[in-house]
C-alpha positions as CSV (number, residue, x, y, z in Angstrom):
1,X,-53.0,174.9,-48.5
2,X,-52.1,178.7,-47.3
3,X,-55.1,177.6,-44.6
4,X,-53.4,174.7,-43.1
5,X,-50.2,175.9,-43.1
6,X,-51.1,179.0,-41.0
7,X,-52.8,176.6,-39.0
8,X,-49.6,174.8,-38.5
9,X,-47.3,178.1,-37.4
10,X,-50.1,179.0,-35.4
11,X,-49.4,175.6,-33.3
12,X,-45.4,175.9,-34.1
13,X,-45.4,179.5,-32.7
14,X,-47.9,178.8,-29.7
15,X,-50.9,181.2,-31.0
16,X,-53.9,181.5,-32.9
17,X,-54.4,181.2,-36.6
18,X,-56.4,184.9,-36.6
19,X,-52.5,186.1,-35.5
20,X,-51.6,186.5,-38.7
21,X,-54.3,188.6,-40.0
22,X,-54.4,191.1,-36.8
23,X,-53.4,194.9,-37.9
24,X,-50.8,194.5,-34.9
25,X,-48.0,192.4,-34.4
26,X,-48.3,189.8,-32.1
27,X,-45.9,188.4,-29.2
28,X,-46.2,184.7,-27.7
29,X,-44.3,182.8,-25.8
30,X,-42.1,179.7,-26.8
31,X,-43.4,176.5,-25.4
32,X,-42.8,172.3,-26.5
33,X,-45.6,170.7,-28.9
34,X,-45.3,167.6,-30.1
35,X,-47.1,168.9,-32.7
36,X,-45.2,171.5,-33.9
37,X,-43.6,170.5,-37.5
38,X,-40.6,168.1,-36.5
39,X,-37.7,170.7,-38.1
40,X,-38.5,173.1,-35.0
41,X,-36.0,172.8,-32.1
42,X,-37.1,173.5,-29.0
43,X,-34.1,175.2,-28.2
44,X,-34.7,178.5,-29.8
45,X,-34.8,181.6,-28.0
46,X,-37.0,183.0,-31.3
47,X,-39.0,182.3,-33.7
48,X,-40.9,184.4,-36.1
49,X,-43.2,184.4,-38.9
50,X,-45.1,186.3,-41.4
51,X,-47.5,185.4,-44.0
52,X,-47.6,189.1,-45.0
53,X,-49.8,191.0,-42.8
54,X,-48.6,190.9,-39.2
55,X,-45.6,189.0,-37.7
56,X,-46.4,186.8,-35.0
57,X,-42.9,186.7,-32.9
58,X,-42.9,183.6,-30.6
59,X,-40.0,183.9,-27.7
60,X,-38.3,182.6,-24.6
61,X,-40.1,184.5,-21.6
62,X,-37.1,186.8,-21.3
63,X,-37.3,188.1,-24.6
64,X,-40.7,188.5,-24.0
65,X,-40.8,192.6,-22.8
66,X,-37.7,193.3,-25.4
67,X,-39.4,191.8,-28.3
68,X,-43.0,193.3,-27.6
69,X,-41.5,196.7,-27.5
70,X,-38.9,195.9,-30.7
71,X,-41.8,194.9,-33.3
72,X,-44.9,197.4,-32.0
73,X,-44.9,200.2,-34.7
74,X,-43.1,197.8,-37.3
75,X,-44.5,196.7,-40.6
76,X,-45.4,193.3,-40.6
77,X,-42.5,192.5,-43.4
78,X,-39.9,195.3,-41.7
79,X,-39.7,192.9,-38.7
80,X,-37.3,191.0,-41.1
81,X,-35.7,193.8,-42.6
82,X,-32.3,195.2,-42.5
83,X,-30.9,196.7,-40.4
84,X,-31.5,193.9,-38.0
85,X,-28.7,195.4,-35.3
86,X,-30.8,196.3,-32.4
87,X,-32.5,192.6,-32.2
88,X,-28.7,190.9,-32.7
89,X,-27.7,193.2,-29.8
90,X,-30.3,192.3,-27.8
91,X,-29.9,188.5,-28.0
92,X,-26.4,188.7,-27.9
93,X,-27.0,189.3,-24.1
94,X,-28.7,186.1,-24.1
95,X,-25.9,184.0,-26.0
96,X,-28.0,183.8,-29.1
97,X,-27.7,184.9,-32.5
98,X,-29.9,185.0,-35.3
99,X,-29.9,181.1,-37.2
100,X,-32.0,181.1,-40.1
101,X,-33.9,183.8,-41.9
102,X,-36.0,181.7,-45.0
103,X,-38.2,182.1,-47.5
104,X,-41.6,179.6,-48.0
105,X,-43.5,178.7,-51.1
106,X,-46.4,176.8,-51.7
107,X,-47.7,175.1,-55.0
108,X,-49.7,177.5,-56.7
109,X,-52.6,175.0,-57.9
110,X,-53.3,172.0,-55.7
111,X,-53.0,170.0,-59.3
112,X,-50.8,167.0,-60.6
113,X,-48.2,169.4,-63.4
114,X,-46.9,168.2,-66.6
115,X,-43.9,167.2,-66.5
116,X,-41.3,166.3,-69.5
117,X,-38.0,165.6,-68.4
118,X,-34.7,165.3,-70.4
119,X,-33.4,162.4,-68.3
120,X,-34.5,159.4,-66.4
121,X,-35.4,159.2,-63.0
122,X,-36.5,157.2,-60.6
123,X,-38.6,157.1,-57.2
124,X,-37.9,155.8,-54.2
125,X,-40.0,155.5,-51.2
126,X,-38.9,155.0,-47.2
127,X,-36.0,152.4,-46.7
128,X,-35.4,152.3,-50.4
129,X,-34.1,155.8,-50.1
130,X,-31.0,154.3,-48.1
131,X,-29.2,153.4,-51.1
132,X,-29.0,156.8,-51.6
133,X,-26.9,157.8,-48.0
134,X,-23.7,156.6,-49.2
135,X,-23.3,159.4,-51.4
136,X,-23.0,162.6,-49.6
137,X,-23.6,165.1,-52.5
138,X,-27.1,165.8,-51.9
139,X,-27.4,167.6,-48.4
140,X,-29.6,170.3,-49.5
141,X,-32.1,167.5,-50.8
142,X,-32.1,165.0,-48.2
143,X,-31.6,164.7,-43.9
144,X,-29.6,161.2,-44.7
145,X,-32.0,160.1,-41.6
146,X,-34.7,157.2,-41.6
147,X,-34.3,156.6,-37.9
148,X,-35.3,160.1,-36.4
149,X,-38.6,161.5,-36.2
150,X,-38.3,163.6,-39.0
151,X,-37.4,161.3,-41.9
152,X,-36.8,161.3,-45.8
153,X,-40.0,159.9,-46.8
154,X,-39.4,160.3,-50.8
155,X,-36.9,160.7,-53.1
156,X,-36.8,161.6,-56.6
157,X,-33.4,160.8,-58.9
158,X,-32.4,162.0,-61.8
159,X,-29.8,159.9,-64.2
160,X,-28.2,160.5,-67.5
161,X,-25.7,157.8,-68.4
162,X,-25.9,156.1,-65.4
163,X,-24.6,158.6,-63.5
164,X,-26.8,160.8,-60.8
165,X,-27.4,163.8,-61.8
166,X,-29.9,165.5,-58.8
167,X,-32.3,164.4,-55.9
168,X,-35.2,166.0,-55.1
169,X,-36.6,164.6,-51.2
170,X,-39.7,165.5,-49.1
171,X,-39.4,164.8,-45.2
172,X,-42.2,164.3,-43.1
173,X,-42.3,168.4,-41.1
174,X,-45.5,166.8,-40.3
175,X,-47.7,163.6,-41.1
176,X,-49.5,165.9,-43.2
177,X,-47.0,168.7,-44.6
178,X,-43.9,167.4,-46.4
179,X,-40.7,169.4,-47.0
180,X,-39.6,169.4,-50.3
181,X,-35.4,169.6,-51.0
182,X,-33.5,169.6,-53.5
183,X,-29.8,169.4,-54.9
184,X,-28.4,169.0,-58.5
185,X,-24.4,168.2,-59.3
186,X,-23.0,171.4,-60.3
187,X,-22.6,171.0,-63.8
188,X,-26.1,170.5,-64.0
189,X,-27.8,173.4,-62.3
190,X,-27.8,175.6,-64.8
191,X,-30.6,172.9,-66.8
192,X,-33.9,172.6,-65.8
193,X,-33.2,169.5,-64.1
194,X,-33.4,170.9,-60.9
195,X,-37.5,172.6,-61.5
196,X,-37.9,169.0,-62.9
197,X,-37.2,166.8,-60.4
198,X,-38.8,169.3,-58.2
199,X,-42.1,168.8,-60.1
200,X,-41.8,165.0,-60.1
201,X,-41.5,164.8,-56.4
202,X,-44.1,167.8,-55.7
203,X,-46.8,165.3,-57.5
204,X,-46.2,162.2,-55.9
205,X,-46.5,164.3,-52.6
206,X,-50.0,165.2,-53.1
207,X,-50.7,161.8,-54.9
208,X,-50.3,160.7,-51.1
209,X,-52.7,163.1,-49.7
210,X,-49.9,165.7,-48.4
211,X,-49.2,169.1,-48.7
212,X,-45.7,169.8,-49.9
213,X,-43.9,173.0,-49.3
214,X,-40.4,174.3,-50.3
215,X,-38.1,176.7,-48.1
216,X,-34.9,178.9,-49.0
217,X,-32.5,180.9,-47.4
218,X,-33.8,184.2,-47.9
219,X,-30.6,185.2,-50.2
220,X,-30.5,181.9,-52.6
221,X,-31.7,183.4,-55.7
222,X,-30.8,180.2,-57.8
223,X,-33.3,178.1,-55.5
224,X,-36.1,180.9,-55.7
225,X,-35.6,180.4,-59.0
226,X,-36.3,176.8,-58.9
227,X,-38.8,176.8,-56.5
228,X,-41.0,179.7,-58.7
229,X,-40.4,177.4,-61.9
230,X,-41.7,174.6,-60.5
231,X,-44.5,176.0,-59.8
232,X,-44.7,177.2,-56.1
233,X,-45.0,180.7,-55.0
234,X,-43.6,182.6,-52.0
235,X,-46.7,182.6,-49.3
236,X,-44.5,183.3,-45.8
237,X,-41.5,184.2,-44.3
238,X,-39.4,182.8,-40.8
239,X,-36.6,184.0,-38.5
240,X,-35.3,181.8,-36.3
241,X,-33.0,182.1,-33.3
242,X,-30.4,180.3,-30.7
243,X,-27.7,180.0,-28.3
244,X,-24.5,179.7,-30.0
């Protein structure tokens, strides 16, 4: 899995899969790929990755002598570390600010995991997910989209009483790697329903050939949590940046 998902970024952030291993941090420059994974805009002025060794910093061509000079003695981790000042300043010049600084896991054993859940659930697969859109609890889960390119593929749903107590969704990053989501009602996420639901949707990903993946916000402990109980483990780490 860790193989084809540097594979992936290497595409996403216009470079070479032997980037992230190099003793040196590496500089590219931003270019459209339709084959880039389908949550990438091709608006940013940045984005960045690390998969623990070097960061591999992918930028619009006139970030291009800024950045190489920014990252050169850095730590491949540091590049994401506070304080983060002298990059903001920079692309405040440009109109851009930092957007997104996130935290990705991957399943720790490419396996099918037990699973004994509390409450019942059920699944739901392409347009059957629309039944779901009318409720607009469950942002973090799902992109409430089956017309654009990147699309809520599955959706797992917990009940207790009738009553919806969290989804879990994968959309389709790529026909190959699925984003996994997820959002519980409040009085439930403090229960495992949350690492549950997470598990039941992480299986039927790879019981259709896929590779699932989960992302954070690099300061949402609860869904590291989560994420860590379901099984996954942290395996890379992303800045992204844009115009305002």
């Amino acid at each position: 899995m860790i193989s084809a998902l540097k594979e992936q970024l290497a595409i996403d952030l216009n470079g070479g899969k032997e980037d992230f291993e190099s003793e040196e941090n590496v500089v590219k420059i931003l270019s459209p790929s339709p084959l880039k994974r389908r949550n990438i805009n091709d608006e940013l002025l940045l984005l960045m990755a690390c998969f623990g060794k070097a960061t591999v910093a992918a930028v619009s061509r006139e970030l291009e002598p800024f950045m190489t000079n920014y990252i050169a003695e850095m730590e491949g981790f540091r590049c994401f570390d506070m304080p983060l000042n002298i990059l903001e300043q920079e692309l405040k010049k440009h109109g851009a600010i930092i957007s997104e600084i996130e935290e990705f896991y991957l399943l720790d054993r490419e396996e099918i995991q037990p699973v004994n859940p509390t409450f019942s659930f059920e699944i739901l697969e392409g347009e059957a997910i629309k039944k779901l859109y009318g409720d607009h609890r469950f942002h973090m889960a799902m992109g409430y989209s089956q017309e654009s390119a990147r699309k809520d593929m599955l959706a797992v749903v917990a009940h207790e009483n009738d009553e919806i107590l969290g989804v879990a969704a994968a959309s389709n990053d790529t026909d190959d790697i699925w984003q996994i989501g997820v959002d519980v009602v409040p009085e439930k996420q403090r229960s495992h329903v949350a690492t549950d639901i997470v598990k039941i949707i992480s299986n039927e990903v790879l019981k259709r050939n896929k590779i699932p993946y989960y992302g954070t916000a690099w300061s949402n402990i609860a869904s590291k949590r989560v994420a860590l109980n379901a099984g996954y483990k942290p395996v890379w780490v992303e800045m992204k940046a844009m115009r305002l």
